[in-house]
C-alpha positions in Angstrom: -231.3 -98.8 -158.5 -230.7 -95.0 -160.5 -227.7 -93.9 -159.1 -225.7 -97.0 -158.1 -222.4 -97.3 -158.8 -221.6 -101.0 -159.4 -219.0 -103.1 -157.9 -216.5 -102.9 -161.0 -214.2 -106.1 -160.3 -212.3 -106.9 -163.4 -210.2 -110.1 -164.3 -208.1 -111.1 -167.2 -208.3 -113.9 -169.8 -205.3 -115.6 -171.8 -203.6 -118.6 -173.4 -200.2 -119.1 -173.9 -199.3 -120.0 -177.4 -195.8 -120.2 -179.7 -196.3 -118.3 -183.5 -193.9 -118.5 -186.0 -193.5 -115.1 -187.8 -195.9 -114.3 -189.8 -198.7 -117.5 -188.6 -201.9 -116.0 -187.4 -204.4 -118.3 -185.3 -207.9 -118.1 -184.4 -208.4 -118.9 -180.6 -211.9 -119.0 -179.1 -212.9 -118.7 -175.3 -216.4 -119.8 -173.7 -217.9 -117.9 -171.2 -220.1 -119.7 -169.2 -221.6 -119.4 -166.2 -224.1 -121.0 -163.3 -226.5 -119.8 -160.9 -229.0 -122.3 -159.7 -231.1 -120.6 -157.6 -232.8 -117.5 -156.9 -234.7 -116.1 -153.7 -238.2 -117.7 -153.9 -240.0 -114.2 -154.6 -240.4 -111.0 -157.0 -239.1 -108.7 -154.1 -236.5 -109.4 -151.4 -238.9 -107.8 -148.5 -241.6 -110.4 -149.5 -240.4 -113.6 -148.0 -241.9 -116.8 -149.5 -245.2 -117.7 -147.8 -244.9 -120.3 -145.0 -243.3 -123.7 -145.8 -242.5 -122.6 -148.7 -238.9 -122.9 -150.4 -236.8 -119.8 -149.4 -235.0 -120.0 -153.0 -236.0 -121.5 -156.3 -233.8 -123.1 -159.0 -233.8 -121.5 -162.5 -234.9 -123.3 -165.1 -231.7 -123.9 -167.2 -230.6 -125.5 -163.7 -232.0 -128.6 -164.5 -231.0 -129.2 -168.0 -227.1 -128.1 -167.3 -225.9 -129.1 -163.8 -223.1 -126.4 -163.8 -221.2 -124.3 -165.8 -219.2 -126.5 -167.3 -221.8 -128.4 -168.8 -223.7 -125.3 -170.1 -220.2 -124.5 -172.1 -220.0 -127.9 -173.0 -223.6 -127.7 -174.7 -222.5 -124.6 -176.7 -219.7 -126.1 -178.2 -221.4 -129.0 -179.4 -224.3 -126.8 -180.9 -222.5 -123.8 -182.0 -222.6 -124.5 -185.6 -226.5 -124.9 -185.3 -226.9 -121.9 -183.5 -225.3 -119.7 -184.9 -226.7 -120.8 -188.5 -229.8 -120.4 -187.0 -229.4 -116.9 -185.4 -227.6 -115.6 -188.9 -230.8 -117.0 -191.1 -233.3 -115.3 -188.8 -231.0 -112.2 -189.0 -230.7 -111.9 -192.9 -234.7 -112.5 -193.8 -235.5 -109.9 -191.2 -232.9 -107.4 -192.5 -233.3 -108.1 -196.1 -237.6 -108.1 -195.7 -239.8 -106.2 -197.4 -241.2 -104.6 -194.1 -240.9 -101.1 -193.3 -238.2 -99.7 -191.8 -239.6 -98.9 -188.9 -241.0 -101.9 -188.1 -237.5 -104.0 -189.2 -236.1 -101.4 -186.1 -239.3 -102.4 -183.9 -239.1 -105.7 -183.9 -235.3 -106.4 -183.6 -234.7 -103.6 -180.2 -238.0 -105.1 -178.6 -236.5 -108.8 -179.3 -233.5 -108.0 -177.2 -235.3 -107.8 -174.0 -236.3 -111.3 -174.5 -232.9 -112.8 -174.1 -232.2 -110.1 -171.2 -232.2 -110.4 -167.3 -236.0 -108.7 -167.5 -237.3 -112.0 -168.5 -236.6 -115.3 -166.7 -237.5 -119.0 -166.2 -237.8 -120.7 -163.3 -238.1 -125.0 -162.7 -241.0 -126.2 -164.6 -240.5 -124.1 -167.2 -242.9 -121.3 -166.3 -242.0 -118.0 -168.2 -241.7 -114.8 -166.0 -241.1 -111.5 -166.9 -240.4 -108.0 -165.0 -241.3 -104.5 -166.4 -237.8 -103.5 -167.3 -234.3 -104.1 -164.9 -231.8 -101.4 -163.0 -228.3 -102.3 -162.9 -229.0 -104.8 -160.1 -232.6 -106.0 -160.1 -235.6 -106.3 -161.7 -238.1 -103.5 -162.2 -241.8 -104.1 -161.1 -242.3 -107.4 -161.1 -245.6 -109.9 -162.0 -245.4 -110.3 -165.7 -247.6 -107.7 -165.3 -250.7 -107.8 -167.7 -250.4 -104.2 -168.9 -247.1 -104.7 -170.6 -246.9 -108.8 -171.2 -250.6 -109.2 -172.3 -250.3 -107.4 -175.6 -246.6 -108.1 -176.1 -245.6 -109.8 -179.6 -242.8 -110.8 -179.9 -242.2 -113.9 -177.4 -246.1 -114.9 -178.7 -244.9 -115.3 -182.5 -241.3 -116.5 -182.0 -241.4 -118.5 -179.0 -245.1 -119.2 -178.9 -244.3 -122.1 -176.1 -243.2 -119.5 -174.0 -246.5 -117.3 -174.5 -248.4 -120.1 -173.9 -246.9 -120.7 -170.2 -247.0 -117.0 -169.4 -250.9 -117.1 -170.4 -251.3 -120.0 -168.2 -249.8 -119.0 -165.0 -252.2 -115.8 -165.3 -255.4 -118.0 -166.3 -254.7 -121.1 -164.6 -253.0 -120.0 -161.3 -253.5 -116.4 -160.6 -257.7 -115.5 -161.4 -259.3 -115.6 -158.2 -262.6 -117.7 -157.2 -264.2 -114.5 -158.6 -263.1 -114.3 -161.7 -260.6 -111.6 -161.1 -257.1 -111.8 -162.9 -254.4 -109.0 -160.8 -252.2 -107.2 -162.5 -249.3 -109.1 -161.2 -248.6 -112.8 -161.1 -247.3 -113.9 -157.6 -249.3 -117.0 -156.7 -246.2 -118.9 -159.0 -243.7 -117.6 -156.2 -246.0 -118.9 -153.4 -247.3 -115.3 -152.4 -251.2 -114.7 -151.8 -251.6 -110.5 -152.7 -252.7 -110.0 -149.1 -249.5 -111.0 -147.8 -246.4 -108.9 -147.3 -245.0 -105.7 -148.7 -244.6 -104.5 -152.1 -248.1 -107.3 -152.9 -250.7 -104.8 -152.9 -251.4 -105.0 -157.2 -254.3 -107.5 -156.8 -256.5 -105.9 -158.5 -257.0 -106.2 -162.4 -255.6 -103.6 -165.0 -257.7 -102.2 -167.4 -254.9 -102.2 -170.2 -254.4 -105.7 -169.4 
C-alpha cells in the first residue's frame, strides 16, 4: 500500500575465478525463482468459499516443478528468446508508426509481463487494475480496463481468448448479467464476503 516502506533485505552474488593480466571473461548468473502457490482469492479478507482450496498453484507451477528447473529452461532457450525479443524490438522501433503510438504500445506492453497480471493452474489469464509495492490493486480483470485492452488481444491472442472466457463462460449470471469483476474463477459467489460487492455490470465494460 502508498506509504510502505519495504522490507529492504539485500544479499550478494559472486564466483571465484583466476585472470591472467590483461584476460577479460564474460560470466553469466540466472536468477530464478519459485512460488507455487498463492492464497485461493483476489483479497486476503475474502476467504475461499467452503470446501474450496485455501491456496492455488500458479500456472508456471506445473510446467517447472522448482526453480531450478525454470533456470534450467532458460538456459536451454536463451538463444531463442532472446532472438525473438530483439526481432519484435527492432520492427517496432524501426516502424513507420507514429511516434506516439511506438511509445504507447511498448510502456502499456510492460504491464503484461508485470506482477498486475497473472496465471493461475489451467491456464486461466487474470489481471488486476494496477499493483502497490506489495499487492495487487482492485482485482477481477475488471471489464472496464481489460475489456478494451489491446495489447495482450493482438500479441498473445490465446491469452485474450481465456480472459474472454472466464467472463462469458463462468462469470454472466442466469440473467444475463456479466459483473464488473471476475471472482467465480477463485471460488467466490459476489454475495459472499468483504471487498465482493462489484456484481453488477460496468457500463464501460
Amino acid at each position: 500500500m502508498p506509504g510502505r516502506v519495504p522490507n529492504r533485505t539485500t544479499g550478494s552474488l559472486g564466483i571465484v575465478a583466476d585472470l591472467a593480466p590483461g584476460e577479460t571473461r564474460d560470466f553469466e548468473f540466472v536468477l530464478a525463482w519459485s512460488f507455487p502457490n498463492r492464497p485461493n482469492c483476489w483479497w486476503p479478507a475474502s476467504p475461499p468459499a467452503p470446501g474450496k482450496p485455501q491456496t492455488i498453484r500458479n500456472h508456471y507451477a506445473t510446467i517447472w516443478p522448482d526453480a531450478w528447473a525454470a533456470g534450467a529452461h532458460l538456459l536451454r532457450e536463451l538463444p531463442r528468446l532472446e532472438a525473438a525479443t530483439r526481432a519484435f524490438h527492432d520492427v517496432l522501433f524501426t516502424s513507420t508508426l507514429d511516434p506516439a503510438i511506438v511509445e504507447a504500445v511498448s510502456a502499456t506492453l510492460a504491464v503484461v509481463r508485470s506482477t498486475t497480471c497473472f496465471r493461475i493452474e489451467g491456464g486461466w489469464f487474470l489481471g488486476w487494475e494496477g499493483s502497490w509495492d506489495e499487492e495487487g490493486s482492485c482485482y477481477g480483470t475488471c471489464t472496464h480496463v481489460w475489456s478494451y485492452a489491446h495489447s495482450v488481444a493482438w500479441l498473445f491472442p490465446e491469452l485474450e481468448r481465456n480472459a474472454r472466457r472466464i467472463e462469458y463462460t463462468l462469470e454472466v449470471d442466469a440473467k444475463g448479467s456479466q459483473p464488473i469483476r471476475s471472482q467465480r474463477i477463485f471460488g467466490l459467489e459476489a454475495t459472499e464476503g468483504k471487498g465482493l460487492e462489484f456484481a453488477h455490470p460496468a457500463v464501460d465494460g
